[in-house]
C-alpha atoms as a printed R data frame, in Angstrom:
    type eleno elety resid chain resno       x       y       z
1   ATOM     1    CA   UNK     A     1  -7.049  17.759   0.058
2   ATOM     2    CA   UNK     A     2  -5.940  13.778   1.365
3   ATOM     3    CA   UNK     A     3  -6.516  11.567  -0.939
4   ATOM     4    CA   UNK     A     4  -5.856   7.722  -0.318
5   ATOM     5    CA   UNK     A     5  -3.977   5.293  -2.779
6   ATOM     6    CA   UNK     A     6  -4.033   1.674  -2.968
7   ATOM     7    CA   UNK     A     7  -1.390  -0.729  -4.891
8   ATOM     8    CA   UNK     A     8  -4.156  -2.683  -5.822
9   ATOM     9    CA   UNK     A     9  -3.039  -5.640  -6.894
10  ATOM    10    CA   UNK     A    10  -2.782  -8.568  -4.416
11  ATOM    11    CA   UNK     A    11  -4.130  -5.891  -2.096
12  ATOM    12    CA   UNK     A    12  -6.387  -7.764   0.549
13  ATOM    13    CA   UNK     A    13  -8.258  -4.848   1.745
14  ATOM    14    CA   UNK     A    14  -9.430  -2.716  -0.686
15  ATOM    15    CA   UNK     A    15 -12.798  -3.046   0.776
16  ATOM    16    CA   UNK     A    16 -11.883  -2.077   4.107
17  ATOM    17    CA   UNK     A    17 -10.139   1.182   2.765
18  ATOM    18    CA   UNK     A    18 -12.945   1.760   0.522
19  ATOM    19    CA   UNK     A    19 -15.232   1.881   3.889
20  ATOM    20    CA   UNK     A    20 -12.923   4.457   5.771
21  ATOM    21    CA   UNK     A    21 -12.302   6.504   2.760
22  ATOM    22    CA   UNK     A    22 -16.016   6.985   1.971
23  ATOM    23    CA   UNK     A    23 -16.677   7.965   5.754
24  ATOM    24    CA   UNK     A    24 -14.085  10.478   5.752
25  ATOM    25    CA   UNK     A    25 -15.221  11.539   1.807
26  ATOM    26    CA   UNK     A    26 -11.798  11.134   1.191
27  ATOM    27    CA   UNK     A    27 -11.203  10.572  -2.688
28  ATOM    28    CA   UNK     A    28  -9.773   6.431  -3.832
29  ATOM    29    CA   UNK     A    29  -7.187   5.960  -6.039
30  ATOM    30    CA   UNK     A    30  -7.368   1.912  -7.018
31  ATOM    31    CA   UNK     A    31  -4.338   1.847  -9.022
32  ATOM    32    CA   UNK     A    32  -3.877  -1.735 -10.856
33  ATOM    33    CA   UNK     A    33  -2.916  -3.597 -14.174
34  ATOM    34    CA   UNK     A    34  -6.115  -4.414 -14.507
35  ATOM    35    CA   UNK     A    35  -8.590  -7.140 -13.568
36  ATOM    36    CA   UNK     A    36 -10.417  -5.950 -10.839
37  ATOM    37    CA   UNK     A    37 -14.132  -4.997 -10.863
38  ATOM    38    CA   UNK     A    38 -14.276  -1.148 -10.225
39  ATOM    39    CA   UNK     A    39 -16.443  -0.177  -7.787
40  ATOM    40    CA   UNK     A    40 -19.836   2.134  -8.410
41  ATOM    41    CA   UNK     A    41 -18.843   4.221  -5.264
42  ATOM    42    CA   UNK     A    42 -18.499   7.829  -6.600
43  ATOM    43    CA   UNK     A    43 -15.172   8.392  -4.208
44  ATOM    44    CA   UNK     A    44 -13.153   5.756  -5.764
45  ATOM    45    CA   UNK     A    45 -11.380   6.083  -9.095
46  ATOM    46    CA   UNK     A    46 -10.128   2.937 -10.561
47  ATOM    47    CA   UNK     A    47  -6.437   3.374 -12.599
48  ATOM    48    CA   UNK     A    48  -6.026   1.035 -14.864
49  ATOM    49    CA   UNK     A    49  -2.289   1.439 -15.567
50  ATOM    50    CA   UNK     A    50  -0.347   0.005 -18.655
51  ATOM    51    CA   UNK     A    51   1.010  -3.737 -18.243
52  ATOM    52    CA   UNK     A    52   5.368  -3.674 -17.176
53  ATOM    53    CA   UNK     A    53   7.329  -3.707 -14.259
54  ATOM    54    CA   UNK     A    54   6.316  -0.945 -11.551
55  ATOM    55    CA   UNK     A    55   4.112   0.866 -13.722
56  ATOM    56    CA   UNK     A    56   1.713   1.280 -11.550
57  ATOM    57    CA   UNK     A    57   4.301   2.038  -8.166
58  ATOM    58    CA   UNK     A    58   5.427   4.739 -10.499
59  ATOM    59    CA   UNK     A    59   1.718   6.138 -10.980
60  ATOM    60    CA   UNK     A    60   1.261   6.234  -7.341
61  ATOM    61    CA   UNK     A    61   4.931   7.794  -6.324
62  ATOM    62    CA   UNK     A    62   4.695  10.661  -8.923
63  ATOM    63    CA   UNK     A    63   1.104  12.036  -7.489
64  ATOM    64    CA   UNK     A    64   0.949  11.782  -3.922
65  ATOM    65    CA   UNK     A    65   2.742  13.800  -1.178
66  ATOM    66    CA   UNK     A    66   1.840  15.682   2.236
67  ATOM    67    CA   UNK     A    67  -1.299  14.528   3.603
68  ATOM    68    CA   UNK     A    68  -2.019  11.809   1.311
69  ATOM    69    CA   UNK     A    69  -2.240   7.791   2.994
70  ATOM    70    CA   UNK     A    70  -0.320   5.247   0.596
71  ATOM    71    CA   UNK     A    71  -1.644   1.127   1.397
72  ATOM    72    CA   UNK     A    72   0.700  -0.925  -0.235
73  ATOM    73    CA   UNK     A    73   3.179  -3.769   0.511
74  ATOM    74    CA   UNK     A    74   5.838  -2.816  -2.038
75  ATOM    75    CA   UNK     A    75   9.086  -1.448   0.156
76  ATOM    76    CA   UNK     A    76  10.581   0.474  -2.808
77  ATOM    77    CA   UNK     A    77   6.897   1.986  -3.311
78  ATOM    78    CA   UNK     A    78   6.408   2.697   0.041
79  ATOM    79    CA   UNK     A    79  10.425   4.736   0.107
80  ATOM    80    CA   UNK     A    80   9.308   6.383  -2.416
81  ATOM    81    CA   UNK     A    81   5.744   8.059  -1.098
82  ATOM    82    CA   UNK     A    82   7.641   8.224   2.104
83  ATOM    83    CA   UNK     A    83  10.331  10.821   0.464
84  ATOM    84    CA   UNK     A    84   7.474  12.467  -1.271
85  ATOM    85    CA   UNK     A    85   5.976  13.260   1.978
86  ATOM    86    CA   UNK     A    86   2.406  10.710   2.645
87  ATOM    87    CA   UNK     A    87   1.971   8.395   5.071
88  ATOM    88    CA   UNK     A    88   2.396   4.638   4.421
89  ATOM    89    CA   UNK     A    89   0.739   1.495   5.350
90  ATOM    90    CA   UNK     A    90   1.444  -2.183   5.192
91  ATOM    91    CA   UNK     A    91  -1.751  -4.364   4.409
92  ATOM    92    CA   UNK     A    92  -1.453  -5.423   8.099
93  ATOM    93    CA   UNK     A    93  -1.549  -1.837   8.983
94  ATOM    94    CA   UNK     A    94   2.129  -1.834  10.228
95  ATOM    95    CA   UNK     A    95   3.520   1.839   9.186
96  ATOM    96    CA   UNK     A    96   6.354   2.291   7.243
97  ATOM    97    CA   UNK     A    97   8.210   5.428   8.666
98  ATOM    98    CA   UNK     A    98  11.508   7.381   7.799
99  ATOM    99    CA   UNK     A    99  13.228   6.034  10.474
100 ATOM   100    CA   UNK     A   100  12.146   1.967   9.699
101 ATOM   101    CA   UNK     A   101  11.942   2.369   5.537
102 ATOM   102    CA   UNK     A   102  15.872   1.441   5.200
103 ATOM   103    CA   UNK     A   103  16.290  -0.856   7.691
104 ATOM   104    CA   UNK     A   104  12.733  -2.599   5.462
105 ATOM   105    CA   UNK     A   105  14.642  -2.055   2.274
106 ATOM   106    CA   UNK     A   106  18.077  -3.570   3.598
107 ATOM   107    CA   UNK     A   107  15.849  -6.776   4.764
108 ATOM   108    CA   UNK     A   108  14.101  -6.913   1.538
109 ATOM   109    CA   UNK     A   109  17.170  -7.452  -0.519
110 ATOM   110    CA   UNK     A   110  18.990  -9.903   1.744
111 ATOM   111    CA   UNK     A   111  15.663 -12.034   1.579
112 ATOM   112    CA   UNK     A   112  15.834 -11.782  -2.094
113 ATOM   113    CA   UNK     A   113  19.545 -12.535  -2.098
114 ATOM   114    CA   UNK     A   114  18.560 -15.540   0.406
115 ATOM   115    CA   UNK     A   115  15.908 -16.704  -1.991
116 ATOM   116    CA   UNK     A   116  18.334 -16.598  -4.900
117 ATOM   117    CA   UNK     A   117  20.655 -18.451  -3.322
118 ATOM   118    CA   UNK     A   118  18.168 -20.998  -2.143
119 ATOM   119    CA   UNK     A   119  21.005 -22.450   0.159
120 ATOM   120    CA   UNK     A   120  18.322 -24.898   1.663
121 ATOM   121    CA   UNK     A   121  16.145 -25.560  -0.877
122 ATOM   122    CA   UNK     A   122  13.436 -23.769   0.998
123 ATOM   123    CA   UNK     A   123  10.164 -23.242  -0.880
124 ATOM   124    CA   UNK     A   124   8.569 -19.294  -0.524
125 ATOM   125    CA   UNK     A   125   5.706 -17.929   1.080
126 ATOM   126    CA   UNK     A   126   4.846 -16.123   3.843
127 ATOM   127    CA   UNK     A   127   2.269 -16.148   6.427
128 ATOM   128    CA   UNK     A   128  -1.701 -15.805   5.777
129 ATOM   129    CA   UNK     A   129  -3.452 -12.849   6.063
130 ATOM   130    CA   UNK     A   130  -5.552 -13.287   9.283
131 ATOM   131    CA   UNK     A   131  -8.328 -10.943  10.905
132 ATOM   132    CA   UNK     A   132  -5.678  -9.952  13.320
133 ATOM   133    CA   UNK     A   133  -4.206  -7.865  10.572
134 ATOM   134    CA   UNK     A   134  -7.412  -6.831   8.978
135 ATOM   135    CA   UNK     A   135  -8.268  -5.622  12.327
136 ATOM   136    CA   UNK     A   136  -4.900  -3.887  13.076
137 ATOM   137    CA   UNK     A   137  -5.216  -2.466   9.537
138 ATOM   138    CA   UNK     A   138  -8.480  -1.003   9.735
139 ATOM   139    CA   UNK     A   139  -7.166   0.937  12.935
140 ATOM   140    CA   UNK     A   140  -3.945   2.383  11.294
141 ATOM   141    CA   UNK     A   141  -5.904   3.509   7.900
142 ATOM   142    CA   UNK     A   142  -8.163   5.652  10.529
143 ATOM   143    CA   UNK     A   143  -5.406   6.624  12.218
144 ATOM   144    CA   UNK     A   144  -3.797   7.576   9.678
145 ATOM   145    CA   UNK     A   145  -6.606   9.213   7.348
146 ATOM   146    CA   UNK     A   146  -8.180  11.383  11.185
147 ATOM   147    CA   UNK     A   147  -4.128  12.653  11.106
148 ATOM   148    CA   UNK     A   148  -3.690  13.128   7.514
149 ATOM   149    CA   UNK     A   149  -7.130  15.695   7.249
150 ATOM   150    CA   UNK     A   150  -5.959  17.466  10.425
């Protein structure tokens, strides 16, 4: 059976997966350090993983696999679901695929190197989260969950 799995935390749209998850009776996995309000919905399980570096990445990499949908923004989290065979989406609902997840990871650590170097004393942050991508995001999760059950 698909199950779904959301790197809850910073996570914009744990609602909106909540709402597609219950209409396909698809069981949650809310996996977090803690801190967020777990919901009553019978479908969802909230993990409350233990505080440290990628504990919770790791929680969600070692249990799902073929026919399971990964949300997340994390690019080493989303390799990693991506070798064990699930489907991944960004919070904007762009996919990460076999064929774009080292190309993403490549990008990832030059930006980090970039930030480290701070050659232009450049302050961080990237763009809001707008109902474009809420939108866009709600289509991929169906997308995703109709292929995943199939």
């Amino acid at each position: 059976m698909s199950a779904l799995y959301i790197d809850a935390d910073a996570c914009p749209v744990k609602a909106e997966a909540e709402r597609v998850a219950t209409r396909h009776g698809l069981c949650m996995y809310v996996v977090s350090n803690g801190g967020l309000r777990p919901s009553p919905n019978p479908l969802v399980q909230n993990i409350i993983v233990d505080e440290g570096a990628d504990v919770a990445d790791m929680w969600i990499a070692e249990r799902c696999g073929p026919g399971d949908v990964v949300v997340t923004g994390d690019i080493p989290l989303a390799a990693k679901c991506i070798d064990a065979g699930a489907q991944v989406l960004r919070h904007n609902g762009e996919r990460f695929t076999p064929a774009n997840i080292g190309q993403q990871l490549a990008m990832r650590d030059l930006m980090a190197d970039l930030r480290a170097a701070n050659p232009l004393g450049m302050q961080g942050g990237g763009k809001a989260f707008s109902k474009a991508d809420r939108s866009r995001f709600l289509d991929a999760l169906e997308r995703e969950i109709r292929a995943a059950i199939k």
